[in-house]
Steps between C-alpha positions, in 0.01 A plus 500: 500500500768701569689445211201601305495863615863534496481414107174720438675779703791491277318497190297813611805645556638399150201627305546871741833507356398432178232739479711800663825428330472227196366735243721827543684598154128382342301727294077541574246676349366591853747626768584243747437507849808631724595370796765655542586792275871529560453880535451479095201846621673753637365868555825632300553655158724306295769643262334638152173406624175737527378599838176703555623635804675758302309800280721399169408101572905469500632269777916608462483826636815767365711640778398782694675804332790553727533137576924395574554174493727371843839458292412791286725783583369861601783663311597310212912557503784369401432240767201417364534540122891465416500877367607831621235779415335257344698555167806267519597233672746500806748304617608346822303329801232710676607416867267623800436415856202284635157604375169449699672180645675383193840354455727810371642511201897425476813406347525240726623099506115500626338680192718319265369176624166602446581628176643115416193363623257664332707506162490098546143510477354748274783531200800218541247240342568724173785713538664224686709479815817671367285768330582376184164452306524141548261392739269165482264677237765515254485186413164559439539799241458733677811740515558736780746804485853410653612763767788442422517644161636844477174707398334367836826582708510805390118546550386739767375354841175726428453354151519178679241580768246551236572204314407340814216658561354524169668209266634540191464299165418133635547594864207571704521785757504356899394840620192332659701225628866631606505793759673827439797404712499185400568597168752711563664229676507213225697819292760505750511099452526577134776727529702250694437275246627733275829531663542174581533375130703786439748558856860545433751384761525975606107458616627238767582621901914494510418230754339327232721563207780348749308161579459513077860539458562230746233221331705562173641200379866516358530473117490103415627438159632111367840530348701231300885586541821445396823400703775433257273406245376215774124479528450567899134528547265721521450724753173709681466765727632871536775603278606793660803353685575219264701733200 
């Protein structure tokens, strides 16, 4: 007896699944009954939909006039723009203390970091790590400028900015996705990218140009010689005290 309402109480159960769940995805002339709605009725407006609520019956609503944006700048400066008077662009890193609780802005081990960081993840998968337009997508067809080529070292750090910002040719702007400083950070990464495919042994610390000197390793050549026209062997290592 018992067994019997066990089995009938699972079946019950199997046709309430069925009848709630088994026929989502299916199309009806009627609409179904909802159990559960899954919040698909919601009193919103949805993106390009109408809306009644509104006199024009449009449900995306234009800023209020004198609407800023939170990362939008008050001033737009050479901070915030790469130019200076709005005419041409400037050069060199806009540095400035902590703002409303922000990290400040410096040349710092810190800053240049950042700068690394957020280079690896918005531009090295095309300009690649070294800077040299070979990232991942290049083998892909798509070709990214090479920092390292001489139009883009000698390229303004304002020009630069706005290429960020605002993309050029293929390259979509990250204005909406890279903050101000943040920007101005991965162009400091750049420009030690820069140097370091181009550094000369003068742009190292004397410290440093000393530990270079001392890593050299003497000149190794392989010599077959002569010692009254006797074959000796041959002979490697440094020369210098040999002749």
């Amino acid at each position: 007896m018992k067994m019997r309402y066990f089995n009938l109480a699972v079946l019950i159960a199997a046709i309430a699944v069925v009848a709630m769940a088994g026929f989502r995805g299916h199309h009806f002339r009627k609409p179904p009954f909802e159990i559960f709605p899954d919040m698909n009725y919601q009193a919103k407006v949805k993106d390009q939909q109408a809306s009644d609520f509104f006199a024009d019956g449009v449900a995306s609503r234009p800023p209020i006039p004198g609407t800023v944006a939170e990362e939008m700048p008050a001033v737009i400066d050479y901070w915030a723009s790469g130019k200076f008077d709005g005419s041409h662009w400037g050069d060199g890193i806009p540095v400035h203390p902590s703002l409303n609780g922000e990290r400040p802005l410096e040349i710092s081990d810190a800053d240049m970091a950042r700068g690394r960081e957020r280079y690896s993840i918005n531009c090295a998968v095309c300009h690649g790590a070294a800077g040299d337009g070979k990232g991942i997508t290049s083998q892909y067809g798509i070709n990214a400028t090479s920092y390292q080529s001489d139009r883009l070292r000698a390229m303004s750090d304002g020009e630069i900015f706005n290429t960020i910002t605002n993309g050029k040719g293929q390259m979509l702007g990250y204005g909406y996705n890279i903050t101000i400083d943040d920007r101005w950070r991965i162009i400091m990464y750049i420009r030690a990218l820069q140097h370091s495919q181009n550094a000369t042994l003068q742009d190292a610390s004397p410290e440093e140009q000393s530990d270079l000197n001392k890593a050299k390793k003497p000149a190794t050549t392989i010599i077959k010689y002569l010692d009254k026209k006797t074959i000796v062997g041959w002979y490697e290592g440094d020369l210098s005290n040999q002749f």
